[in-house]
N, C-alpha and C positions, 0 to 999 in steps of 0.2 A: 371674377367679379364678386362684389361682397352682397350681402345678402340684405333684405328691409331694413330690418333694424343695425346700426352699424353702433357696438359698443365700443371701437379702440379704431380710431384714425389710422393707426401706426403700422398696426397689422402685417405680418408676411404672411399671406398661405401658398406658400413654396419651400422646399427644400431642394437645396443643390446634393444630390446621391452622389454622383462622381464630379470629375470634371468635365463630362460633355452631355450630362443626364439632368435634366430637372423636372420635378413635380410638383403639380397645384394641388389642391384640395379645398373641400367643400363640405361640409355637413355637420353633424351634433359636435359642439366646441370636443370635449374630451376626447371621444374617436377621434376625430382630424389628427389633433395633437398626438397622442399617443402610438398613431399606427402610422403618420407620418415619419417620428422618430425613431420607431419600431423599426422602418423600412431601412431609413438612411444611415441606420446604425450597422442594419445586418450587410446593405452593398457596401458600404466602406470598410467594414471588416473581411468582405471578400476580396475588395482590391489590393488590401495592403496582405492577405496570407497568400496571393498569386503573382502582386506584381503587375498585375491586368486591371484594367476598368471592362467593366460588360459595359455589351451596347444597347441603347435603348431599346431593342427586339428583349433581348435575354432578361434585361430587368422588369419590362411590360408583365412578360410570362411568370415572371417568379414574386410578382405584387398581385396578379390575375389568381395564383396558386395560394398565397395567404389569404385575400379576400375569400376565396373559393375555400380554406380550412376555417376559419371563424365564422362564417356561414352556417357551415355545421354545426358547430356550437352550440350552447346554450346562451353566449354573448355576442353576438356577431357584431364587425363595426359597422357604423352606416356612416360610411362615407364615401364622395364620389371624388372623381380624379382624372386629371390632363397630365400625360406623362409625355415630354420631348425633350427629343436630344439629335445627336450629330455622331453618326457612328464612329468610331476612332480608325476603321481602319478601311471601311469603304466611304466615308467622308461625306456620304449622303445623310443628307436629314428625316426624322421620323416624329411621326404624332399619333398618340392610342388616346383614346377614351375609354373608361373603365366608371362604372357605376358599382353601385354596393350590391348587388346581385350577384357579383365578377362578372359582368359581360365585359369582351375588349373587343375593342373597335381599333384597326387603324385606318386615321383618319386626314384628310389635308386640311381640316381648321375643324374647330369642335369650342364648343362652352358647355356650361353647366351651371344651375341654377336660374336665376331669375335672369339671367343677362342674355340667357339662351333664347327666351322668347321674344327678345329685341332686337339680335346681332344676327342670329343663323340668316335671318332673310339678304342683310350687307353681303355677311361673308357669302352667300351663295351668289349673287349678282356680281361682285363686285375680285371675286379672287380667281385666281389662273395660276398656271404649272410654272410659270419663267416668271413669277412675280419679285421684284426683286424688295431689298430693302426699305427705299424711300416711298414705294407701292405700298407695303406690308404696314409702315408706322401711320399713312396716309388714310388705309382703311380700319385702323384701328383709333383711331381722332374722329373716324365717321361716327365706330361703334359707342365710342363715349358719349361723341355730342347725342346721341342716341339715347341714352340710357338717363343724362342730364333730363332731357326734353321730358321722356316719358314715364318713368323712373320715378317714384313721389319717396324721395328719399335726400337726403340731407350730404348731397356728391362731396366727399374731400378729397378727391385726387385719383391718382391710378399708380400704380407701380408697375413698373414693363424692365423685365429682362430679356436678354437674347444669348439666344445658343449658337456659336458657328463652330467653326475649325479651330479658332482659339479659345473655346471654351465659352463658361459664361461669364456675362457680366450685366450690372445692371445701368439703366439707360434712364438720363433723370427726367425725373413725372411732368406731365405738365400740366401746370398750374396756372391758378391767377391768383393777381397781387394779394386779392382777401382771402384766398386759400393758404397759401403761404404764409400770412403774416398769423394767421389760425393758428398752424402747424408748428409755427415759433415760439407762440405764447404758450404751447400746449407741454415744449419739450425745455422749455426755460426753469422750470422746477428741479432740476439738477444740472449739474454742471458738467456730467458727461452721460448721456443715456444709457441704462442696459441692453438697451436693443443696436446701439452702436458697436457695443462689444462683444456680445455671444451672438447678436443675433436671432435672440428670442423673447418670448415678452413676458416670462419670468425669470429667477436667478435662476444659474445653473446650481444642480444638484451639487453634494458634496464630494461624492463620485468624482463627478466633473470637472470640481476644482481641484484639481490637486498640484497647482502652484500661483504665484503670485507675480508674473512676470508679462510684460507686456505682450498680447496674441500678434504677434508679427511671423512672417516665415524666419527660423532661425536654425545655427546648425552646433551643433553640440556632439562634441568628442568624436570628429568628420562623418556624422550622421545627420541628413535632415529631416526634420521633422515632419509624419505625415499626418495628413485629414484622419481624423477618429472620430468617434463616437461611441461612451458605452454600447454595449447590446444587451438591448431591452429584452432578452429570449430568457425562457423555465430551463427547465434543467434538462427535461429530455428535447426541448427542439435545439439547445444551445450542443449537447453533443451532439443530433445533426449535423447541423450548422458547422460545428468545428471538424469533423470526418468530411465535410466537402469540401473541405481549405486543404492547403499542402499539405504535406504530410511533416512534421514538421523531424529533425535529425537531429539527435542531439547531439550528436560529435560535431557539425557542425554549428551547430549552435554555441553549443563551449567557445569554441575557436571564433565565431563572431562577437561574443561579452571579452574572450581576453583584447582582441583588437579592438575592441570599443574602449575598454578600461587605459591599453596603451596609445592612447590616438592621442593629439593634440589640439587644443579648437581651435578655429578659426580664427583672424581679426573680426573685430565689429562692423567693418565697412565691407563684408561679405553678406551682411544678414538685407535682407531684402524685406519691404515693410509692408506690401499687401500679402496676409495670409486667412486663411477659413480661420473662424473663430477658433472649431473646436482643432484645436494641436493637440500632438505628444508633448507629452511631461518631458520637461530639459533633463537629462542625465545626469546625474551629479558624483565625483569623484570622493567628495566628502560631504557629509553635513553640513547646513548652514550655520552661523556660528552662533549658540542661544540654544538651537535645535536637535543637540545632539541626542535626546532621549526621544525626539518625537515617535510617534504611534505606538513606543512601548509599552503605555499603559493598558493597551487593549490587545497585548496580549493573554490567550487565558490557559492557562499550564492544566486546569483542570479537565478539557479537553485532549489534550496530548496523549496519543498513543503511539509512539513508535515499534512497535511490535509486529505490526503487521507488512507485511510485504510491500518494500519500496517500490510502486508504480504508479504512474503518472493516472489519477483518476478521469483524466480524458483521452489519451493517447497510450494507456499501458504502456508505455515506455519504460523500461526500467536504468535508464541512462540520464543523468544529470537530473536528476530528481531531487524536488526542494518539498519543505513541506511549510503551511503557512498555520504560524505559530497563534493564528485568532480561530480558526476552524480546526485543525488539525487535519485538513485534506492534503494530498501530496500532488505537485504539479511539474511538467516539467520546463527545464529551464528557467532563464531570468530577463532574455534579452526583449527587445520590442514586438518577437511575433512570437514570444513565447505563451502557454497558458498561466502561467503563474501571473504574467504582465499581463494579461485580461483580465484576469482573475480579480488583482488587485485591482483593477477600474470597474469591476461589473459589481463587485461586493464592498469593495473601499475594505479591503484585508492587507496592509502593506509591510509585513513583517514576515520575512523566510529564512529557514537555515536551510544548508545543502546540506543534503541526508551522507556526503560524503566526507566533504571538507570541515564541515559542519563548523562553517562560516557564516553568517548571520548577515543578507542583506535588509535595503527598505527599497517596495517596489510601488510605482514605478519608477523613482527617480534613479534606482540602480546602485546608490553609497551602503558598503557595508557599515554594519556598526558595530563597534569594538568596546563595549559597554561591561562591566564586572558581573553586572545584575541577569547577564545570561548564561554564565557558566553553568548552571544547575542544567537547563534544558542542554547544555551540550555534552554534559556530564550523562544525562539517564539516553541521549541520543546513543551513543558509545561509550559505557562504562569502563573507566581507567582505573584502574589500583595498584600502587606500587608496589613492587616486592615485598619492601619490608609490612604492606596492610595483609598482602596475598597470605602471608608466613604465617601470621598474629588470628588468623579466621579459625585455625581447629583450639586456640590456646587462651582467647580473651573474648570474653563472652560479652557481646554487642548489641541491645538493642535499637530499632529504628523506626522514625515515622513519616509515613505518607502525607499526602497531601492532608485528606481527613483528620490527619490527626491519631489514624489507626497505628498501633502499636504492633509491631511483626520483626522477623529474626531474618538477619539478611543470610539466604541460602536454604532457609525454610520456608519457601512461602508457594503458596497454591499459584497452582499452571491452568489455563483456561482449556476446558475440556470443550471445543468447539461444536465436533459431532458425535464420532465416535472414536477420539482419539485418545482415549484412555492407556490403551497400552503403550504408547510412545509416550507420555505424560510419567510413567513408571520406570521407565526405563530411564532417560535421562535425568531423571530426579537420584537414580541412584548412581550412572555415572558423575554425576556431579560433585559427591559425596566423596568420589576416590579421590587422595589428595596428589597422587602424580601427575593422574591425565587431569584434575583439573586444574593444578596450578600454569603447567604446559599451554593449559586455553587459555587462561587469564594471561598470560606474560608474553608469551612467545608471538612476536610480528606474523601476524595473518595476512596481511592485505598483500602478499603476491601466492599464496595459496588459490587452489580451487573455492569456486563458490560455496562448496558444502562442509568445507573447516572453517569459512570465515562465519557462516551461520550459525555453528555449532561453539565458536566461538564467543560471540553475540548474547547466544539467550545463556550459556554458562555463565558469561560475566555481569550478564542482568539479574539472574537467579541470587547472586552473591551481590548484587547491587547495595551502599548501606546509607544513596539516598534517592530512594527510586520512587517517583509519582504516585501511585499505587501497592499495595502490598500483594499483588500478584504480574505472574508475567504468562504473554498468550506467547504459544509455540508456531503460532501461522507461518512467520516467515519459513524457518525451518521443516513446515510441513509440508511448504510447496515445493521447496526443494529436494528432497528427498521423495516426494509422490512422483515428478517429473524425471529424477534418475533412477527410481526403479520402476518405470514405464506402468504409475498407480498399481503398484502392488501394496505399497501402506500409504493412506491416506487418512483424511480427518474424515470420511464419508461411510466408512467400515471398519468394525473393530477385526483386528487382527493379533495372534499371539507377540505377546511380548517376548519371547525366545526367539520365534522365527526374525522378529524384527531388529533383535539383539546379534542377532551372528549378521544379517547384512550389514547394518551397521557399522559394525566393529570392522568386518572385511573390507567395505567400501572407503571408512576412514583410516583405515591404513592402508590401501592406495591411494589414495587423495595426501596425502602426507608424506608419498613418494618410498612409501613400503614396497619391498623386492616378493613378489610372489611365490620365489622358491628360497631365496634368505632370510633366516632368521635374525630376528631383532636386529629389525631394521627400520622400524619407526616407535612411537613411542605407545603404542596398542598393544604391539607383540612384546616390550618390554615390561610392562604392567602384567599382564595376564597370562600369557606363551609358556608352556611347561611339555616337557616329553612325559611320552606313554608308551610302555613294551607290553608290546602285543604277542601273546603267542597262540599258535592257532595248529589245528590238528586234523585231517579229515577222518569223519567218522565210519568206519567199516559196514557192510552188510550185514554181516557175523554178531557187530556187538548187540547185550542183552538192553533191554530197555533201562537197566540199572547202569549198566556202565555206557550210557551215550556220554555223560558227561565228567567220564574217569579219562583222563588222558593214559595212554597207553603208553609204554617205558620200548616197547619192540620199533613203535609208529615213529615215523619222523614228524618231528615238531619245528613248524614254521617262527622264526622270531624277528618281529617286527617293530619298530619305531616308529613311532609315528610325532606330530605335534598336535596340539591343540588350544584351544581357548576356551571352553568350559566344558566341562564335566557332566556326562550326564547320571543319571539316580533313577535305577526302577525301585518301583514300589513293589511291594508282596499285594498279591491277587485281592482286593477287598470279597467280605463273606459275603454269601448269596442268601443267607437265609435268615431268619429272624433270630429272637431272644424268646426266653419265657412270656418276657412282657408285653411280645409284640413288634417291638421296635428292632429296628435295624441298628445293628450294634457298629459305631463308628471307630475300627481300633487304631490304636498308636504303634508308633514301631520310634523307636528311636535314630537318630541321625547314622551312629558309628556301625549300626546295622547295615544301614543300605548301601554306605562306604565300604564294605566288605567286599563289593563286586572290581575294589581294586589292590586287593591285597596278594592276590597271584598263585591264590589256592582255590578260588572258587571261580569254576567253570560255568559258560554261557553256553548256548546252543545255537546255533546261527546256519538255518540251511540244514547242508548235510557238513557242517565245518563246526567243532566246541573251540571255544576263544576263554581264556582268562589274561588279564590285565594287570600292572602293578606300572606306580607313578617313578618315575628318574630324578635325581636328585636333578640341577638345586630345582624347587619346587616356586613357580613364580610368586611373585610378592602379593596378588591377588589371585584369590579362586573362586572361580563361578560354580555353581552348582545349579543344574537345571531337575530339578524333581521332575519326573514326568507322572504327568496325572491324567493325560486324555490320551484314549489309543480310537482308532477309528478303523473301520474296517466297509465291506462293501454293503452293509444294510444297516450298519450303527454308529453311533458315534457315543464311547462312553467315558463317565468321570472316575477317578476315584477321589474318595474323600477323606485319606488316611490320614491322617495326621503324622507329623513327622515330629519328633522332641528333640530340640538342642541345647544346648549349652551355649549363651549368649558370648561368652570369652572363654580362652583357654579350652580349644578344639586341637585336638593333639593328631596331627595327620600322619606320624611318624612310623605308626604298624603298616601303612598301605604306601609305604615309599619302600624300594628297595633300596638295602643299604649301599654306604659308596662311602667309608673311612677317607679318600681324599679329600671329601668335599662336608660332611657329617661326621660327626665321632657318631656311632654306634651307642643306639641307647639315651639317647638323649633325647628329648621330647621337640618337637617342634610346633609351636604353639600358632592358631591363626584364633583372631577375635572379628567377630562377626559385623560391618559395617552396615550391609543393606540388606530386606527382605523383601521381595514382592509376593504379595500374597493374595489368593484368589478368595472370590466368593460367587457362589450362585443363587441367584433371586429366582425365583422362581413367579417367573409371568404367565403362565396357562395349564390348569392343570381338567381335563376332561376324558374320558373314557375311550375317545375315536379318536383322537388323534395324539394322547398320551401329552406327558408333560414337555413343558419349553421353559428352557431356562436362560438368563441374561447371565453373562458374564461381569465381573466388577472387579478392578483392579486398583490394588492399595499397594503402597509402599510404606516400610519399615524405616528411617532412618535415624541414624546416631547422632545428639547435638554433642561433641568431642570435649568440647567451653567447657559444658552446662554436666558433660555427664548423664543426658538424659536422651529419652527416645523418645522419639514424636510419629507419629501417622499420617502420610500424607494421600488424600484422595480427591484428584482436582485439586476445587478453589477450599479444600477443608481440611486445614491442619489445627491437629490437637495431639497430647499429652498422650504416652501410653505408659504403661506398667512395663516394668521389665521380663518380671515371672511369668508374663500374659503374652508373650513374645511369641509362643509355639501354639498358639490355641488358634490361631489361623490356617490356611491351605496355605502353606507353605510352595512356593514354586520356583521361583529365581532368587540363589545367595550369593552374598558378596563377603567373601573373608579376605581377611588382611595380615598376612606374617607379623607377628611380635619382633620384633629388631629383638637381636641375641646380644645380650648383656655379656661382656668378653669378661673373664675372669683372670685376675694375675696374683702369683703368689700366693695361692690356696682359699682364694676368696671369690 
């Protein structure tokens, strides 16, 4: 019943929730409205993610539950409510009363408001349990003439629906002739009313419109069309809300958009003409014709990140994953119960690419669009470069620019340091650099590899990107994957050594690349890097003097071994313990060809009670790692050295620590490697006090070569710049990357 003052004749204060559910309401205009539409949005989105309609019990309780949370509030709604319906499946009828308190009442007749103090006395005299129909309309003609009578209010009609087994419907009011003839004058000001067509007594939101098509029940690509409504819900009840719907499968999902796309529609004398205002969006195979750019203008590129790990931000899902090119959130799916199809009705975002196909729909109507003007955003989704640009990267020097305008070198460009992932940041910045293994990622078909070569794939060919959004790329995806298959042994959340993280790697990507465990060069890892080492080893006697532990013995048997490997490692000489004149602790140098002497097959190690020396086997692979070790740790320390190591940034002659092998080498000839990457350490020093001694941070930089340009740059994180060449060794040297010089064949004495 409406209330004293009556500002709109027209008025509905009902919504129909399902089909055998309806609710009245009463109280401050804005509450009603708002928590009415609130409501019939969230059970209609429940029925179509289950396939079920709840029954008036289950919806009583879970409008009794939101009243009961806004209460709490700082805003609570005030509004009161008559919720009935007809159960679906025990076919019995129900009636709650609920006031803004959330008290619920079920009840056999109930009002609210001002009508309440004129009717409850009827309805209590005059109603019974076997009351049928024509009973029910007969004591509701009393409660009118009732409210007429005593009522000092300006009566224009009543509206009366009814709930059975077939649902609702509404039942026409009854009138007299000068009400009527009112009500005609009233709605003569246009030629079709908005309340005939949505059903409410403003326009529908923009949301809401999202087609131009008569609201009739209709079927489109042999799917018809169900009851919707936006959902009015925040962002944390709206995941709620969506965790208490199906669960939704994106394999089956795919498999229901390709049957949607290959379906046929209907004839027109299928479509059937009474339907709820608010429908689904017609499906459409192609754009309207005029239309074919619609919504592209809002998309906004400046937000876009694909970097980060493809999963559905409401369903983690990492299967059929789109992302919507006006937010840059990722959702999954596209079809009618998908989140992306909410998504676009809840935010009016109607633009997606699949993060896979990376195919460009418009949602909800479902038409791809095949438009010139997106190539860029499908281009930095999955960076493509043909052979002959892959070839042209170490030899033609290219600059490029971001959205901003910023100026950056494609393949030089800072990596986002998340937490603490600094030393995976170093490391593939400088595998990136090798021009084998990276050409190999850039080219070679990935997508029936393991998950962990197509990721590796990915951020190398975004690294080298020459027209990428941004002038940085974040390693997230890649660092969830890898934190996951090494059961978080390196993650973004702890710094860990770049060596350690450098041999799983390399091991793991060459099994994942279908590399043999006990054959050699048999992926493209072990051909890059993979070189033998003769080991010779000796046990050391009780007898010998402490001078000769480490003289091999000519009587002894000496063990000789082969072995392989993929980098090298480098002890340092013992840094000094004690001061200078001045005070200071004296930082010494040793040069590179020094500490390579532990492979030239004269100088003995001590190992145990076992002396080992070492010499490299020809052919010598086309990259060599070199691990300087600088930290040794033992059970009450853990210490640095800080030696400095000296090299020669080209023309490293590794030819004294190879043994010779005239098959394979002439004898005497130099073999040359030129240095490509260096990572190089530093320690900050973050706490220094008397009780609990010095703490130090770790900080990792890389070294690399621009080939083009001839110049070296320093890469740490998001911060590349310029370095000096001479100033190359004034670092902590830790992790190198050398590269064989190709031998220039000589013919004819030249």
């Amino acid at each position: 019943m409406r209330g004293a003052t009556i500002l709109k004749a027209s008025d509905d204060k009902t919504r129909e929730l399902n089909k055998y559910t309806l609710m009245a309401f009463t109280g401050e205009a804005g509450d009603t409205v708002q928590f009415a539409e609130y409501i019939q949005a969230n059970i209609q989105l429940y029925s179509m993610r289950n396939d079920t309609d709840l029954g008036p019990s289950a919806v009583a309780n879970f409008v009794r539950g939101e009243l009961a949370r806004s209460l709490r509030s700082k805003k609570p709604y005030t509004v009161n409510l008559l919720l009935g319906g007809m159960d679906p499946i025990t076919k019995k009828p129900s009636l709650y009363w609920l006031d803004y308190l959330a008290a619920l009442a079920p009840l056999p007749y109930a009002a609210h408001g001002y009508a309440q103090y004129y009717c409850l006395s009827i309805l209590d005299k005059h109603h019974h349990p076997d009351i049928d129909y024509e009973q029910g309309m007969k004591i509701l003609r009393m409660c009118t003439d009732e409210l007429k009578r005593r009522l000092p209010i300006d009566f224009k009609g009543m509206l009366v629906k009814l709930v059975d087994k077939d649902g609702i419907r509404e039942i026409e009011s009854r009138l007299t002739k000068n009400e009527l003839d009112y009500l005609m004058m009233a709605k003569r000001q246009a030629e079709e009313p908005l309340e005939n067509i949505v059903a409410k007594d403003s326009p529908a939101s923009k949301k809401a419109r999202v087609e131009d098509y008569p609201l009739s029940q209709s079927h489109t690509n042999g799917y018809s069309s169900r009851t919707i409504a936006p959902a009015l819900v925040n962002g944390q009840q709206r995941e709620v809300y969506e965790r208490r719907g199906e669960d939704i499968l994106a394999a089956a999902q795919q498999e229901e958009e390709e049957m949607e796309e290959a379906a046929v529609p209907p004839a027109a004398s299928d479509v059937e003409e009474d339907q709820s205002a608010y429908t689904a969006p017609l499906r459409q195979a192609a754009p309207l014709d005029g239309y074919t750019d619609l919504y592209l203008d809002t998309i906004n590129r400046s937000v876009l990140d694909f970097d980060f790990e493809k999963l559905c931000s409401i369903s983690l899902s990492n299967i059929n994953v789109y992302a919507c090119l006006v937010c840059g959130k990722y959702y999954q799916g596209r079809g009618p119960k998908s989140n992306a199809y909410f998504h676009a009705l809840e935010v009016g975002h109607h633009v997606y690419v699949n993060m896979q196909t990376k195919r460009v729909y418009v949602l909800p109507e479902g038409y791809e669009v095949k438009s010139k003007s997106l190539e860029d955003i499908k281009f930095v989704v999955d960076p493509q470069l043909s052979k002959d640009e892959v070839m042209r990267l170490d030899s033609q020097a290219k600059d490029a620019w971001d959205l901003g305008g910023k100026t950056y070198r494609p393949g030089f460009v800072g990596m986002n340091n998340i937490k603490e992932n600094d030393y995976f940041n170093v490391t593939i910045q400088a595998l990136a650099h090798i021009p084998p293994l990276r050409n190999f990622l850039m080219l070679e078909d990935m997508s029936q590899k393991p998950e962990l070569v197509q990721r590796v794939s990915v951020l190398v060919r975004k690294i080298w990107n020459t027209r990428a959004f941004k002038s940085h790329v974040s390693p997230h995806e890649l660092l969830q994957q890898i934190s996951r298959q090494s059961n978080k042994r390196f993650d973004l959340l702890h710094q860990s050594d770049p060596v350690d993280f450098l041999s799983w790697f390399l091991n793991n990507l060459h099994l994942a690349l279908g590399g043999s465990k006990t054959k050699p060069g048999t992926s493209i890892v072990q051909k890059v890097f993979q070189g033998k080492l003769k080991v010779e080893s000796q046990q050391i006697t009780a007898k010998a003097d402490a001078g000769d532990r480490l003289r091999f013995e000519e009587a002894a048997e000496v063990l000789v071994d082969t072995n392989r490997y993929l980098m090298l490692t480098l002890d340092l000489p013992a840094a000094p313990l004690f001061q200078d004149e001045l005070d200071k602790n004296i930082i010494p140098q040793v040069p590179l060809t020094s500490i390579l002497s532990k492979y030239d097959g004269l100088k003995a190690q001590e190992h145990l009670n076992t002396r080992k020396r070492y010499r490299l086997l020809h052919p010598l692979p086309p990259y060599l790692l070199f691990h300087i070790k600088r930290f040794s740790k033992n059970k009450f320390v853990s210490e640095r050295n800080p030696t400095i190591v000296t090299f020669p940034v080209r023309s490293l002659d590794m030819s004294p620590y190879v043994e010779p092998n005239p098959s394979l080498h002439s004898p005497g000839e130099p073999i040359w490697y030129d240095l490509v990457a260096n990572v190089t350490h530093e320690a900050v020093r973050t706490r220094d006090d008397s009780v609990e001694g010095e703490a130090e941070r770790k900080v990792w930089r890389v070294q690399v070569r621009d080939r083009a340009r001839d110049e070296w740059l320093e890469v740490q994180d998001l911060f590349v710049e310029r370095v000096a060449t001479e100033t190359l060794f004034t670092k902590e040297s830790y992790l190198m990357v050398w590269e064989r010089r190709k031998e220039v064949k000589r013919t004819n004495g030249r």
